[in-house]
C-alpha positions in Angstrom: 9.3 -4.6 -12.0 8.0 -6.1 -9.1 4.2 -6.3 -8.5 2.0 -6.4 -4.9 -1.8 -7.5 -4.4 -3.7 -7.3 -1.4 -1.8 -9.9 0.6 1.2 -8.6 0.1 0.3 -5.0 0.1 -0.7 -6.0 4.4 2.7 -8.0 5.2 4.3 -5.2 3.8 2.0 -2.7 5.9 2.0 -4.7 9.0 -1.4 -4.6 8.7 -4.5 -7.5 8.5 -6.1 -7.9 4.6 -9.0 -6.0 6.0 -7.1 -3.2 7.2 -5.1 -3.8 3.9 -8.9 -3.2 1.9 -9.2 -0.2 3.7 -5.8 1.5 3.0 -6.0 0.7 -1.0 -9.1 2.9 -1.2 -7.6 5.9 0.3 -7.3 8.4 -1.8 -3.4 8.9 -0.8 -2.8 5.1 -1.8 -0.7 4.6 -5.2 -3.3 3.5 -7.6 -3.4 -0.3 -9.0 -1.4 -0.9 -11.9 -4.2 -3.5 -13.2 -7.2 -6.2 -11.7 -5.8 -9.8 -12.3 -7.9 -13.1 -11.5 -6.2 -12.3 -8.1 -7.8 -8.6 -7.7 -5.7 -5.5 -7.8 -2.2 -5.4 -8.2 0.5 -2.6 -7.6 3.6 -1.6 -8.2 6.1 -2.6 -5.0 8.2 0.0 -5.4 5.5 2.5 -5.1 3.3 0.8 -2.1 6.8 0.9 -0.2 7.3 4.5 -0.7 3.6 4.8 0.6 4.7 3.1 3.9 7.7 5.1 4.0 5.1 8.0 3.6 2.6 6.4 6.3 5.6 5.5 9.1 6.6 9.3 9.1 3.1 10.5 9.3 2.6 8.0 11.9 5.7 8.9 14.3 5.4 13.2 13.4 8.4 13.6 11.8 6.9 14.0 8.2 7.4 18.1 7.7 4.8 18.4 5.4 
């Protein structure tokens, strides 16, 4: 099981930490798994099904 926090989460994204911040809030963002020493972690495999997600919302081709 692999695990993502914040900075990760944004290289994944393509995005900056602060945009990063931002994203995690949404309500359409996979909830945390658990707060470390580090802050919030998630699971990968669910943040990269997000940005699958987010990339077809972003180019129109999600149907839904």
């Amino acid at each position: 099981m692999r695990m993502m926090a914040l900075a990760e989460v944004a290289d994944l994204l393509g995005v900056s930490r602060q945009r990063a911040a931002i994203l995690v809030d949404r309500p359409d963002f996979p909830a945390p798994i658990d707060t470390l020493g580090v802050g919030r972690i998630w699971l990968a495999a669910e943040v990269q099904a997000y940005a699958e997600r987010r990339v077809r919302r972003m180019d129109g081709s999600d149907a839904g």
